[in-house]
PQR file of N, CA, C, O and H, with PARSE charges and radii, in Angstrom:
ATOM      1  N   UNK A   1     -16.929   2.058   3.779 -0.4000 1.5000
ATOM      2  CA  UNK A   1     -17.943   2.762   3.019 -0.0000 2.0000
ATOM      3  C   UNK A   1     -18.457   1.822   1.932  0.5500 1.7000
ATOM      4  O   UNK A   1     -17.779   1.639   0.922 -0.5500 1.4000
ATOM      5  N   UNK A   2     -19.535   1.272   2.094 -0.4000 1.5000
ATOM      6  CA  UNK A   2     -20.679   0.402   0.965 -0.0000 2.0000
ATOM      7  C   UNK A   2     -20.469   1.401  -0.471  0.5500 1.7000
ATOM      8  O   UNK A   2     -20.531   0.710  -1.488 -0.5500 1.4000
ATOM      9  H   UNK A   2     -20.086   1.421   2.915  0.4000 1.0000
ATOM     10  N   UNK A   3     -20.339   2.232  -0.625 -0.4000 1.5000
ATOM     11  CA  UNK A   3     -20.456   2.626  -2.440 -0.0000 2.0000
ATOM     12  C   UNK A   3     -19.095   2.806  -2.877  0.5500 1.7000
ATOM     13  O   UNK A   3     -18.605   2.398  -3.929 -0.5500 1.4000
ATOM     14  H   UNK A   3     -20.289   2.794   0.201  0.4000 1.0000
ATOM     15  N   UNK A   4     -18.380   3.645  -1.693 -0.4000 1.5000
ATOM     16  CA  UNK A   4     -16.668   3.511  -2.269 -0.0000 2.0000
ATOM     17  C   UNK A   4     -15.885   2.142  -2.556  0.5500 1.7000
ATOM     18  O   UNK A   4     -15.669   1.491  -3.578 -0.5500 1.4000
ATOM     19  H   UNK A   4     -18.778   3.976  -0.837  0.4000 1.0000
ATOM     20  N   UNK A   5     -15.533   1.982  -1.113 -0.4000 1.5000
ATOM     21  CA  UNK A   5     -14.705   0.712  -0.790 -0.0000 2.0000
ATOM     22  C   UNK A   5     -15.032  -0.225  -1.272  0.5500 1.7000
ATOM     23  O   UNK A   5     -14.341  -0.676  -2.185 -0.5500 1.4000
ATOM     24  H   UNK A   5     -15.709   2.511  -0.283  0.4000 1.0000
ATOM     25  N   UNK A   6     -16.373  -0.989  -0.803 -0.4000 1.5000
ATOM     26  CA  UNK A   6     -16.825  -1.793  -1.328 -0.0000 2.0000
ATOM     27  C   UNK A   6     -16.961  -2.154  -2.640  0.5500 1.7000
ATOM     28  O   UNK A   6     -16.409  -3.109  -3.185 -0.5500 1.4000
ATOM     29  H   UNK A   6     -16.934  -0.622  -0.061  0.4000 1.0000
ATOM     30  N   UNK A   7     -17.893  -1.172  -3.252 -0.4000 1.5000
ATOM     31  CA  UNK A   7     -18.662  -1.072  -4.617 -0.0000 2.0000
ATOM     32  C   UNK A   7     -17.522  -1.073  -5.463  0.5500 1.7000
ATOM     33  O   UNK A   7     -17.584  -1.883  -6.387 -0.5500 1.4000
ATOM     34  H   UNK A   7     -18.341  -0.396  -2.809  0.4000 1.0000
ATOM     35  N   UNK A   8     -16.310  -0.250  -5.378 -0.4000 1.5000
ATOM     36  CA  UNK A   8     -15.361   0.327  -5.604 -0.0000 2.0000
ATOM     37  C   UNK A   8     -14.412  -1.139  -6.001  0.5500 1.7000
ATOM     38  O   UNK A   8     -14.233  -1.525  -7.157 -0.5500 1.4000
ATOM     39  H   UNK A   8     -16.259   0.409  -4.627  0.4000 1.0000
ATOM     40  N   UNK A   9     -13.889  -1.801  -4.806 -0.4000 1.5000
ATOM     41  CA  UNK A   9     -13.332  -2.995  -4.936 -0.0000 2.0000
ATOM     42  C   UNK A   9     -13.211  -3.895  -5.961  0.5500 1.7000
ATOM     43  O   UNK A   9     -12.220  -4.141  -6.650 -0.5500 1.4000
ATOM     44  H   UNK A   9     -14.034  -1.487  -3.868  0.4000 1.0000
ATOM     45  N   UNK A  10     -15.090  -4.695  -6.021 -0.4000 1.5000
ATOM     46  CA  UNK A  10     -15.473  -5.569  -6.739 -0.0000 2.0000
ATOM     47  C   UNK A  10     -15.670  -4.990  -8.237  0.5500 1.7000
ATOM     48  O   UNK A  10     -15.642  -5.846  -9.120 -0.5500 1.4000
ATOM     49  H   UNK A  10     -15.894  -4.496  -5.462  0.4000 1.0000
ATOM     50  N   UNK A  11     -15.909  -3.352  -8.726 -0.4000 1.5000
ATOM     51  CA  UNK A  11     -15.659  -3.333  -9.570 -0.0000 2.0000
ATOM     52  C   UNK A  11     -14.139  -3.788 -10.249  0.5500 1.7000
ATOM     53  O   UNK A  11     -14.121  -4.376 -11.330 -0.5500 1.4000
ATOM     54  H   UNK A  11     -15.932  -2.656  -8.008  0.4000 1.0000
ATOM     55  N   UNK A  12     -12.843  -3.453  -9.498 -0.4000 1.5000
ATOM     56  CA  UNK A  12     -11.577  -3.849  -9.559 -0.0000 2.0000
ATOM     57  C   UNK A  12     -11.217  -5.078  -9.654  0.5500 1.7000
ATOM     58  O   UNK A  12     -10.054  -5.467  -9.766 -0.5500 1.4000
ATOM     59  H   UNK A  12     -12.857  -2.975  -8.620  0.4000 1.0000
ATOM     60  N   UNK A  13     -12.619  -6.042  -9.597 -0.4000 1.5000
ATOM     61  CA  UNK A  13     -12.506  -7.318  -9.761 -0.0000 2.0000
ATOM     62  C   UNK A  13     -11.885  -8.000  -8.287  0.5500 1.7000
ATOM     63  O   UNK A  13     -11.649  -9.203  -8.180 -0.5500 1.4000
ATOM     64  H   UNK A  13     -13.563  -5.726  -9.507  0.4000 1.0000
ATOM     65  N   UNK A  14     -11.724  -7.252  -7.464 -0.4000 1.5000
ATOM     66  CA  UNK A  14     -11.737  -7.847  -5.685 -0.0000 2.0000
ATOM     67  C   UNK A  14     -12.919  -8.058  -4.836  0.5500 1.7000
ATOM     68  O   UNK A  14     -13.868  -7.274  -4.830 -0.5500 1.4000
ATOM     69  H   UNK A  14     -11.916  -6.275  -7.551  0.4000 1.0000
ATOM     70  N   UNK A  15     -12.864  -8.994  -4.205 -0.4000 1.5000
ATOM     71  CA  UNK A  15     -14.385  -9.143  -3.326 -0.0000 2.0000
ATOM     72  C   UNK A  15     -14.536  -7.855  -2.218  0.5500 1.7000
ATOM     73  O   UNK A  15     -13.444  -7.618  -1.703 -0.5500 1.4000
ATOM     74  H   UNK A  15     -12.093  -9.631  -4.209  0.4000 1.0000
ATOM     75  N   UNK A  16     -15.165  -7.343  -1.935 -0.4000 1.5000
ATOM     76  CA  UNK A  16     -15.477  -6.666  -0.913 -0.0000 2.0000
ATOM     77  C   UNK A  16     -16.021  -6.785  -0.222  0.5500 1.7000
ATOM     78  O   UNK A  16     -17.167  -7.174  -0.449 -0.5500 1.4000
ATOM     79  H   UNK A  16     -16.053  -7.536  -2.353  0.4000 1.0000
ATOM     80  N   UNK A  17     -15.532  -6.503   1.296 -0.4000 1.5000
ATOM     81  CA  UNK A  17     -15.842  -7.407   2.794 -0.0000 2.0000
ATOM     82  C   UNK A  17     -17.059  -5.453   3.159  0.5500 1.7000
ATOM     83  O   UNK A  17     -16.566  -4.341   2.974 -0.5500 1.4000
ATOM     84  H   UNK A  17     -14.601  -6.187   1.480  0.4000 1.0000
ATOM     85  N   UNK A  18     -18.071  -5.615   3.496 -0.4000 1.5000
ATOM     86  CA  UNK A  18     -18.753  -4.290   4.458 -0.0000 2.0000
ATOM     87  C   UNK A  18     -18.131  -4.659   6.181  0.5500 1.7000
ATOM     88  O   UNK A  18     -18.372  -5.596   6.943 -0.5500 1.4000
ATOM     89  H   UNK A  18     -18.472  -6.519   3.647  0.4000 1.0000
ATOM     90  N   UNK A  19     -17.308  -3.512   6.301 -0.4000 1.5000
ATOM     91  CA  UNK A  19     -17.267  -3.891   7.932 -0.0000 2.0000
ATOM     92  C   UNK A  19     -18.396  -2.628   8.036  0.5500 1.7000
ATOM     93  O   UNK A  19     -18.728  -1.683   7.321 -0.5500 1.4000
ATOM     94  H   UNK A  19     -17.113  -2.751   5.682  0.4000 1.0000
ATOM     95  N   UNK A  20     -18.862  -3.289   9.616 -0.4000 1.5000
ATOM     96  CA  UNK A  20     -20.079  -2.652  10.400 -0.0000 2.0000
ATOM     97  C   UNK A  20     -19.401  -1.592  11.302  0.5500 1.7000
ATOM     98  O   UNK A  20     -19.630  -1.556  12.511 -0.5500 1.4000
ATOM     99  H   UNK A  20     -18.592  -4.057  10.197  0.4000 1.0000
ATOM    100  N   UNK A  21     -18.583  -0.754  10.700 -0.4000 1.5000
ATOM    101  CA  UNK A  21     -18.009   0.033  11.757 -0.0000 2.0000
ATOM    102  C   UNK A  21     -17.793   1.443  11.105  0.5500 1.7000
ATOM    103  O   UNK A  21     -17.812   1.265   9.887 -0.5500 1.4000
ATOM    104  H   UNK A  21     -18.397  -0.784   9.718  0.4000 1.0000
ATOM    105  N   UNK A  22     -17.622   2.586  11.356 -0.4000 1.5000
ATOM    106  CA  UNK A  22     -17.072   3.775  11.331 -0.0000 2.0000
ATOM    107  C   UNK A  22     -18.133   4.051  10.773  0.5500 1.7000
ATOM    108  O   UNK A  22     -19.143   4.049  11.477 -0.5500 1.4000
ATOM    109  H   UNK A  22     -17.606   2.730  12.345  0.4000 1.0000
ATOM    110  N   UNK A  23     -18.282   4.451   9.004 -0.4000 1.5000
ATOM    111  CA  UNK A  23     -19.191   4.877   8.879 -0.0000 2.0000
ATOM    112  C   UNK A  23     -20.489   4.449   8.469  0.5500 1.7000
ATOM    113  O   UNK A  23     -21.371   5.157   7.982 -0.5500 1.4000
ATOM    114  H   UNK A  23     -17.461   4.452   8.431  0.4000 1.0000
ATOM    115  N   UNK A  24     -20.524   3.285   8.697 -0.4000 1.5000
ATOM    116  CA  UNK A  24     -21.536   2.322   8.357 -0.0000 2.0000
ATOM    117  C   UNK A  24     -22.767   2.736   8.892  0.5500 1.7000
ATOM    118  O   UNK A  24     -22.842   3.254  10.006 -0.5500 1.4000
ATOM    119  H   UNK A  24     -19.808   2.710   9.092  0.4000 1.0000
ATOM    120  N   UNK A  25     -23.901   2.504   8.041 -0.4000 1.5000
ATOM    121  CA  UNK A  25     -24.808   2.738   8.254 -0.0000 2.0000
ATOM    122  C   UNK A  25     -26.334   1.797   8.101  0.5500 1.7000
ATOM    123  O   UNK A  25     -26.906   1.727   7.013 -0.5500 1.4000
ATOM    124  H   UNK A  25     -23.839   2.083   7.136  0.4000 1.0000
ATOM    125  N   UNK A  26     -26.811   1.184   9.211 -0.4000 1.5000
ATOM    126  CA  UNK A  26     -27.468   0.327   9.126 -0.0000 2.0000
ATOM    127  C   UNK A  26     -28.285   0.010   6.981  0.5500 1.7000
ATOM    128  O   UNK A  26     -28.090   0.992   6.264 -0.5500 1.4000
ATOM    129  H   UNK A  26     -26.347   1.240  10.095  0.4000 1.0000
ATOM    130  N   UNK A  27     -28.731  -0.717   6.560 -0.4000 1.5000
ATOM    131  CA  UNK A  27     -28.703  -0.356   4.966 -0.0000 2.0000
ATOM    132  C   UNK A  27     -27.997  -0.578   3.889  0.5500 1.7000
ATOM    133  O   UNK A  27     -28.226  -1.025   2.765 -0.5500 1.4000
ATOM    134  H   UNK A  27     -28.890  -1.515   7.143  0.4000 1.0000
ATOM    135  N   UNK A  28     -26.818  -0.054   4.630 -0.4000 1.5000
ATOM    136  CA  UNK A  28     -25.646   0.022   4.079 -0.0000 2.0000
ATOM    137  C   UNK A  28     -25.497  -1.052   2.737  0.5500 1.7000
ATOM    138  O   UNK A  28     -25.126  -0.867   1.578 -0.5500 1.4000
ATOM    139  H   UNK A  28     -26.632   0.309   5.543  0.4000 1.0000
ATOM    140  N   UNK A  29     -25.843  -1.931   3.278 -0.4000 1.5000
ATOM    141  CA  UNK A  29     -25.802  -3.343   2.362 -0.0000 2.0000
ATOM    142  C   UNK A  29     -26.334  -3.461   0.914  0.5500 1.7000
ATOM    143  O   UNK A  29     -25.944  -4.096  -0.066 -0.5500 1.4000
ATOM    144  H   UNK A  29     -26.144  -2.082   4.219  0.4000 1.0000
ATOM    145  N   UNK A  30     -27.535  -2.480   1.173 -0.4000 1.5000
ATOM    146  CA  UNK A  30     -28.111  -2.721  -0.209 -0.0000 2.0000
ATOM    147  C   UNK A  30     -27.923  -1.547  -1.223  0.5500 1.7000
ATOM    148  O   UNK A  30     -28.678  -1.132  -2.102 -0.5500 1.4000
ATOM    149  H   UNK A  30     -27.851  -1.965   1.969  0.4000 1.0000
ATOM    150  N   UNK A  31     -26.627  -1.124  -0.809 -0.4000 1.5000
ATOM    151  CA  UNK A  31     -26.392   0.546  -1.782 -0.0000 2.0000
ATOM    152  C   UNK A  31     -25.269  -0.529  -2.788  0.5500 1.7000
ATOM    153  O   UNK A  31     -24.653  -0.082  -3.756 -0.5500 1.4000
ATOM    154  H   UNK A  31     -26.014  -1.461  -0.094  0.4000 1.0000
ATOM    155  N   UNK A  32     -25.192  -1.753  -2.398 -0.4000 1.5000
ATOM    156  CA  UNK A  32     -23.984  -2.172  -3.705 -0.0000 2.0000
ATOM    157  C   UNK A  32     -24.519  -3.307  -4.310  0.5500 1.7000
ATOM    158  O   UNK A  32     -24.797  -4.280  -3.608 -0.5500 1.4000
ATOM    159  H   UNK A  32     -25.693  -2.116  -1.612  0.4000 1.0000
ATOM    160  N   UNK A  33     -24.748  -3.324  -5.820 -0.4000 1.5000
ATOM    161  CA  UNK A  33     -25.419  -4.198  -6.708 -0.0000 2.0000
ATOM    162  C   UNK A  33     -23.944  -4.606  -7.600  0.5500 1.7000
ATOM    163  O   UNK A  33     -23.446  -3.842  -8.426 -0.5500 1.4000
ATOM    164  H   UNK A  33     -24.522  -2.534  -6.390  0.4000 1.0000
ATOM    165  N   UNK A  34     -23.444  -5.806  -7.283 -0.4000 1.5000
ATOM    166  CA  UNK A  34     -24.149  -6.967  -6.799 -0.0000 2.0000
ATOM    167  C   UNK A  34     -23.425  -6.867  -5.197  0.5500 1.7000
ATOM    168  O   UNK A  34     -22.641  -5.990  -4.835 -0.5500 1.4000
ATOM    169  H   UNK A  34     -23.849  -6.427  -6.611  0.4000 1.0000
ATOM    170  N   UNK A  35     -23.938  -8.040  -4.362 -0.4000 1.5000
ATOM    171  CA  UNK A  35     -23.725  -7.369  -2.756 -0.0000 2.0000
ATOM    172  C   UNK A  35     -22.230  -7.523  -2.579  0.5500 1.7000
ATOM    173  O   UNK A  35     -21.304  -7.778  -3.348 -0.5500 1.4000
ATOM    174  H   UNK A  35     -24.575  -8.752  -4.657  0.4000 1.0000
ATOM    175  N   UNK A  36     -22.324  -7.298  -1.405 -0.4000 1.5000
ATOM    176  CA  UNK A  36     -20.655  -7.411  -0.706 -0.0000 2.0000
ATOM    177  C   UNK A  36     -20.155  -9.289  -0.464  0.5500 1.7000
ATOM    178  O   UNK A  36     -20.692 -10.126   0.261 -0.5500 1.4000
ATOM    179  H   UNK A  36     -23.077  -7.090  -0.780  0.4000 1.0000
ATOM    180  N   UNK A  37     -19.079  -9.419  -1.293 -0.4000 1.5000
ATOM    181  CA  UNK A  37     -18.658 -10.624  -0.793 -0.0000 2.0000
ATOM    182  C   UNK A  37     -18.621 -11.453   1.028  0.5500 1.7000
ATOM    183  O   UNK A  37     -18.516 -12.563   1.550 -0.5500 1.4000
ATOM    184  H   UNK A  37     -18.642  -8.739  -1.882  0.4000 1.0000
ATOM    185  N   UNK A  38     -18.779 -10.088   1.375 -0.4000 1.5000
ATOM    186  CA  UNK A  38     -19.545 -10.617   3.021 -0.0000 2.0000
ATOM    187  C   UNK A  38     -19.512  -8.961   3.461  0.5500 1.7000
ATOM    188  O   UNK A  38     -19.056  -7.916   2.997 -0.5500 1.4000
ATOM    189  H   UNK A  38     -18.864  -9.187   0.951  0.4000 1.0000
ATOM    190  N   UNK A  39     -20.401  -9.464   4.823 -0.4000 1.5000
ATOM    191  CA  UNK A  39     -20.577  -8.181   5.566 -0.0000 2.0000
ATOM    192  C   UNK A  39     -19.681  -8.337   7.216  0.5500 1.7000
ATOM    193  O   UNK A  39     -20.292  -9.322   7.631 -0.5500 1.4000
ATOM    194  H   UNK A  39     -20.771 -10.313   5.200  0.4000 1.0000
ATOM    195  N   UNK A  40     -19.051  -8.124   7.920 -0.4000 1.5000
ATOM    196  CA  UNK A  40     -18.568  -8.650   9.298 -0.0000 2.0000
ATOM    197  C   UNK A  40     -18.696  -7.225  10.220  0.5500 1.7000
ATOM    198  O   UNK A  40     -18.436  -6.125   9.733 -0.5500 1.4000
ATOM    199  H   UNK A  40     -18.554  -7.324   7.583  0.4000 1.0000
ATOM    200  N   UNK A  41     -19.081  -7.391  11.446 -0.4000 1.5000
ATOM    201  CA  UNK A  41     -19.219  -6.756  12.438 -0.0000 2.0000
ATOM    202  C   UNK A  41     -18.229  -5.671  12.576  0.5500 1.7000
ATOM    203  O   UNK A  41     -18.660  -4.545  12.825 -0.5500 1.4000
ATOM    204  H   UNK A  41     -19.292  -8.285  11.842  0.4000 1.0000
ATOM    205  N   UNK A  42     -17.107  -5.838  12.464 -0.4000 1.5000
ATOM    206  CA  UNK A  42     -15.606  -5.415  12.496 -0.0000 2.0000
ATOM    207  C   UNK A  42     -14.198  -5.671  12.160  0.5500 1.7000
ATOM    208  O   UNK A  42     -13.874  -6.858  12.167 -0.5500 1.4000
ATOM    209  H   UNK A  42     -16.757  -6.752  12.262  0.4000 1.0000
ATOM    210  N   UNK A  43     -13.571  -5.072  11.957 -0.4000 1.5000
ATOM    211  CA  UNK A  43     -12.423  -5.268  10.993 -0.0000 2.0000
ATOM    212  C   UNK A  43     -11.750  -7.230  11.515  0.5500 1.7000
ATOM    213  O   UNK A  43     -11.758  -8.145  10.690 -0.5500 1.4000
ATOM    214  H   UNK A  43     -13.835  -4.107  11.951  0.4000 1.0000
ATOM    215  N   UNK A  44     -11.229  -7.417  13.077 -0.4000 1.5000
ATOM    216  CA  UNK A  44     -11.254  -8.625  13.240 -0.0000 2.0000
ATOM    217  C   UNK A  44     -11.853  -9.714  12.681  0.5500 1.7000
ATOM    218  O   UNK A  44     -11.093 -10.612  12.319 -0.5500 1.4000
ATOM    219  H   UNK A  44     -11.222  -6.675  13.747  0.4000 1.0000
ATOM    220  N   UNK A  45     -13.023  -9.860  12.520 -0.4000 1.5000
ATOM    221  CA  UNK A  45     -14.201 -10.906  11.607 -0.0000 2.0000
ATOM    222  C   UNK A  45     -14.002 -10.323  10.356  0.5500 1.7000
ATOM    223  O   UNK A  45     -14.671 -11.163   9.755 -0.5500 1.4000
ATOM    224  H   UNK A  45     -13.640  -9.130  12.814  0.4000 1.0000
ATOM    225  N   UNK A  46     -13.550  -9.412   9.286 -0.4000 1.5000
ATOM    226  CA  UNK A  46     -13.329  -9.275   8.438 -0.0000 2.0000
ATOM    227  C   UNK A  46     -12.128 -10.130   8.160  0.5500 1.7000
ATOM    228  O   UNK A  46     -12.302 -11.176   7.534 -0.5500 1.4000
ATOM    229  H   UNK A  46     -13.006  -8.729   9.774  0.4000 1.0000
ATOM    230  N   UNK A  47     -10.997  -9.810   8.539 -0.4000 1.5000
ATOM    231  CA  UNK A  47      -9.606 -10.443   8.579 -0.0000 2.0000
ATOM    232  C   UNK A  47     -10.243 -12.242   8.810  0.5500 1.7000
ATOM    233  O   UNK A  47     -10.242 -13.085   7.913 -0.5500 1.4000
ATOM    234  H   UNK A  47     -10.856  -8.960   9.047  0.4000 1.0000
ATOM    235  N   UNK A  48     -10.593 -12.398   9.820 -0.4000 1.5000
ATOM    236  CA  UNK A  48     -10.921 -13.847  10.202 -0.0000 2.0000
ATOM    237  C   UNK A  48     -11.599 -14.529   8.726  0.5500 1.7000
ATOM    238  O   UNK A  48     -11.203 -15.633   8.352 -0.5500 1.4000
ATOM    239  H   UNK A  48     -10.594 -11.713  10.549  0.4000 1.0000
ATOM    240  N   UNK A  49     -12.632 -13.776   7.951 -0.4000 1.5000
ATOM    241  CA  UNK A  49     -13.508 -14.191   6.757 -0.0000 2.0000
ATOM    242  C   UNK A  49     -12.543 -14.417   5.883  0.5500 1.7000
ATOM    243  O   UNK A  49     -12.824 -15.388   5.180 -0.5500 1.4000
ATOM    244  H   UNK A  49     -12.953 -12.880   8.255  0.4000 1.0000
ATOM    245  N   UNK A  50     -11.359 -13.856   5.583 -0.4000 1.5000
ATOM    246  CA  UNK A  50     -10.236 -13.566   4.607 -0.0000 2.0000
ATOM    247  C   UNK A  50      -9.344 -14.526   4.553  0.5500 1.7000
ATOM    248  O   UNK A  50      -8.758 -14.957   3.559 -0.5500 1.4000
ATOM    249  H   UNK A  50     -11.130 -13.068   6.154  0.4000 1.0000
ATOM    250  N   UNK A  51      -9.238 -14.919   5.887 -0.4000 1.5000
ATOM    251  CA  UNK A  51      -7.655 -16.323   6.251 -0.0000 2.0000
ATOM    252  C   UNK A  51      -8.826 -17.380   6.141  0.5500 1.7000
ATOM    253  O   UNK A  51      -8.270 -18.310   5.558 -0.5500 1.4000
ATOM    254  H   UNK A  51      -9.714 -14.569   6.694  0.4000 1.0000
ATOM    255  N   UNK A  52     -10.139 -17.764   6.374 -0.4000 1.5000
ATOM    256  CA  UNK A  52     -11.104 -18.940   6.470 -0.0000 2.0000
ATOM    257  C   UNK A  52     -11.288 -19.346   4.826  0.5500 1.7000
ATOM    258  O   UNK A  52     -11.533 -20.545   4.699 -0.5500 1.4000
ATOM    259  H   UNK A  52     -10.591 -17.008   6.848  0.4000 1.0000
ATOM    260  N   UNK A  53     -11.232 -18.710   3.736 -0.4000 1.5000
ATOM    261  CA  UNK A  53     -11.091 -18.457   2.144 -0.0000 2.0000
ATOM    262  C   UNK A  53     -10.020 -18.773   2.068  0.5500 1.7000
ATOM    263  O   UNK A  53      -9.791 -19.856   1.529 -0.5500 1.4000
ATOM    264  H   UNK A  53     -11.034 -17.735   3.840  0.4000 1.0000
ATOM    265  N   UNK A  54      -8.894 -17.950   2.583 -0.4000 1.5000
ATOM    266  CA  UNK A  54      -7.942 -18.567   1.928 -0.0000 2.0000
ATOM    267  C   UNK A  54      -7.360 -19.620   2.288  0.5500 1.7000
ATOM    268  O   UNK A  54      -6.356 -20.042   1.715 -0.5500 1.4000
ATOM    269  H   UNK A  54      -9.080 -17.071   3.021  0.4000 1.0000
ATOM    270  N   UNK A  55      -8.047 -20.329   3.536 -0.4000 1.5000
ATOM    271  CA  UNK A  55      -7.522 -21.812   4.068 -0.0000 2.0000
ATOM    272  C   UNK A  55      -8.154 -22.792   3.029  0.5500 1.7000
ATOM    273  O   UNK A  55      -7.513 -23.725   2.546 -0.5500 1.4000
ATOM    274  H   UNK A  55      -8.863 -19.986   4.001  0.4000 1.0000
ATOM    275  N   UNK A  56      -9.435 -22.520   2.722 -0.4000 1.5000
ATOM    276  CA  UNK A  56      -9.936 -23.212   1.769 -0.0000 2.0000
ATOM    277  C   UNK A  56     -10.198 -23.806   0.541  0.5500 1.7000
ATOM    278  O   UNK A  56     -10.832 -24.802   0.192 -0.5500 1.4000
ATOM    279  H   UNK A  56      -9.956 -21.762   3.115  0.4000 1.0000
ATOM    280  N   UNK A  57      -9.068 -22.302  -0.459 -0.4000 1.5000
ATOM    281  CA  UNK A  57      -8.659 -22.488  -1.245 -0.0000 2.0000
ATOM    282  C   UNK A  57      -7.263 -23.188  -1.939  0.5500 1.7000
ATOM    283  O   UNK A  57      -6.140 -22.981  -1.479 -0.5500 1.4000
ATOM    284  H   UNK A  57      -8.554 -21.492  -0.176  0.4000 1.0000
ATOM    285  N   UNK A  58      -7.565 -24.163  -3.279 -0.4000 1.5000
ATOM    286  CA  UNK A  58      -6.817 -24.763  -3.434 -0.0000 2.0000
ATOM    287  C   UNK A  58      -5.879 -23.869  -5.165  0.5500 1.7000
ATOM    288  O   UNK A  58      -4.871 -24.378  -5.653 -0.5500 1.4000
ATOM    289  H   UNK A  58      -8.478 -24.331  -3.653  0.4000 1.0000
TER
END
């Protein structure tokens, strides 16, 4: 959910990933100011975005 989860998150000072699944709704994207630290198709490419960050980080 783009206003809960998401919106919700990054206020908590965590990035928030939009997965494109359940209740997502095409849009979705632009209900959270500032945006989602990424958007991924589905929870898999979410997880995948998460270990690719944290490989990168030092």
């Amino acid at each position: 959910d783009a206003k809960d989860d998401v919106d919700g998150s990054q206020k908590a000072g965590l990035r928030g990933i939009l997965v494109q699944t359940g209740k997502y709704r095409s849009g979705d994207e632009s209900k959270v100011d500032p945006g989602a630290y990424g958007v991924c198709k589905d929870f898999p490419a979410a997880v995948e975005k998460i270990l690719e960050h944290n490989a990168t980080c030092s």
